[in-house]
VOPAGU-2260 file (C-alpha; in pm, 1 decimal, decimal comma):
REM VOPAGU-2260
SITE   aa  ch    i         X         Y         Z
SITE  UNK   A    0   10309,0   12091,4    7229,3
SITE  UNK   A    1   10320,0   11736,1    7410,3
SITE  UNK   A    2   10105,1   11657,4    7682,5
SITE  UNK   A    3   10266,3   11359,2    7896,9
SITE  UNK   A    4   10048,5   11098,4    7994,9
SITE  UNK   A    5    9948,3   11047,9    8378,4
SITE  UNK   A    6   10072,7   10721,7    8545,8
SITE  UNK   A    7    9843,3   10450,9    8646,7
SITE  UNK   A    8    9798,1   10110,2    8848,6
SITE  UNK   A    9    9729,0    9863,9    8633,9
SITE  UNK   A   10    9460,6    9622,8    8834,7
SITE  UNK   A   11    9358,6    9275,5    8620,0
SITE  UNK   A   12    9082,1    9038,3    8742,3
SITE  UNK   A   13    9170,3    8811,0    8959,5
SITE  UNK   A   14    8979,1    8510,0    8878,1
SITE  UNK   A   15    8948,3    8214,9    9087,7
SITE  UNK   A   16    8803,9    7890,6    8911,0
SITE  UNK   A   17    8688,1    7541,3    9003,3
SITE  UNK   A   18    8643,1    7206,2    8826,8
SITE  UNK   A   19    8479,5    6877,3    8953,6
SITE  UNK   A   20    8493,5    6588,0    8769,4
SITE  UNK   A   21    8335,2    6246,3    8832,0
SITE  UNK   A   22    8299,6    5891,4    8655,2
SITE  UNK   A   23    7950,1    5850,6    8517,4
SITE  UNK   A   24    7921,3    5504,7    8651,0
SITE  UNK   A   25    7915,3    5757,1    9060,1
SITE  UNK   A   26    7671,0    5937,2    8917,8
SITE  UNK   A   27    7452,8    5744,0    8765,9
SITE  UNK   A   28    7442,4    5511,3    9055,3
SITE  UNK   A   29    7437,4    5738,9    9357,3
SITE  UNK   A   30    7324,8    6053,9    9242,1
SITE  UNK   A   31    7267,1    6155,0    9642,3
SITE  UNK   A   32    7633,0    6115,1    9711,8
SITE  UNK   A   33    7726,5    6279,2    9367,1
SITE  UNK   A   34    7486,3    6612,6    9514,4
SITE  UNK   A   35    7597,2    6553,8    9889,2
SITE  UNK   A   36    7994,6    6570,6    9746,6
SITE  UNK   A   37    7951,7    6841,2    9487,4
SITE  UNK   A   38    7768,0    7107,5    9740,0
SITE  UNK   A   39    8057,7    7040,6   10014,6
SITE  UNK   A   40    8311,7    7114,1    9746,6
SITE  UNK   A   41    8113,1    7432,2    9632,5
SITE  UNK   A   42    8064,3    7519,2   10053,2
SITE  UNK   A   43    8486,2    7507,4   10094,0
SITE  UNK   A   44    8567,8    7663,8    9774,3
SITE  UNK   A   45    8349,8    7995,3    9921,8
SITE  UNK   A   46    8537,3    7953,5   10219,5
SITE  UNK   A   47    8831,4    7993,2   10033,0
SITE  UNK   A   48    8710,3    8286,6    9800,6
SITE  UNK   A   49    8615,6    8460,9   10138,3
SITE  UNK   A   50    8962,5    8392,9   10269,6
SITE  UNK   A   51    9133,0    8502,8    9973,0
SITE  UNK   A   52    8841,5    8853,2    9967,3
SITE  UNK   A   53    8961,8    8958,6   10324,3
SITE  UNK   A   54    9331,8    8925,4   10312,8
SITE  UNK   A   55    9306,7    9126,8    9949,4
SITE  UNK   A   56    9135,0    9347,5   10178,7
SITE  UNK   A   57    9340,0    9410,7   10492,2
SITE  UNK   A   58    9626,1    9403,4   10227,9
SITE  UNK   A   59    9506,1    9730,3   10123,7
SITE  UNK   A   60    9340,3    9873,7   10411,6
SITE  UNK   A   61    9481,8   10148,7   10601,1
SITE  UNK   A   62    9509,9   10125,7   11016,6
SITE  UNK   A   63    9289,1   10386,3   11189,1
SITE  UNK   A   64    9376,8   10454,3   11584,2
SITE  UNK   A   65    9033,3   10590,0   11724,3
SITE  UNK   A   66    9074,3   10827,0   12024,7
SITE  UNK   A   67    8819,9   10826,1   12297,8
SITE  UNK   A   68    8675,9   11185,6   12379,4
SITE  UNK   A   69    8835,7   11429,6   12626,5
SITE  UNK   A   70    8536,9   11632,9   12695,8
SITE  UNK   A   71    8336,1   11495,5   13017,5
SITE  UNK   A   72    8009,8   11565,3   12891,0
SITE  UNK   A   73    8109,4   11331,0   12581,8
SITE  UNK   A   74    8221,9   11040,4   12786,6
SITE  UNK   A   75    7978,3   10730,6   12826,7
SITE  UNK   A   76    8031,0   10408,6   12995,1
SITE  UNK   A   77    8388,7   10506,0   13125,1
SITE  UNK   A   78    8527,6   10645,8   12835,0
């Protein structure tokens, strides 16, 4: 007796990484432009996580057509 083995999708993280890198001499003389640079960099590299998140997610959402109600006592605002 063999029992088959059910297919799968195979789904591996999907990692997204960042590395900033500056000379010591920048930081050691203007550590407020060293922490003004480093959180814009971390602000735009969310940005582009959250761009990446929704297009992964429209990518696998399904399109849902929403009727409006036929029964009069139902409809509100126009409907």
């Amino acid at each position: 007796m063999e029992v088959s083995c059910l297919s799968f999708t195979e789904t591996r993280l999907s990692m997204q990484g960042l590395c900033i890198t500056m000379p010591l001499l920048v930081e050691r003389a203007w550590p407020e432009w060293r922490t003004y640079f480093v959180e814009r960099v971390l602000v735009a590299h969310a940005h582009k996580i959250n761009a990446w998140t929704l297009v992964q997610t429209e990518a696998k959402a399904t399109a849902v057509v929403i009727t409006p109600p036929t029964d009069p006592l139902l409809t509100f605002n126009g409907w």
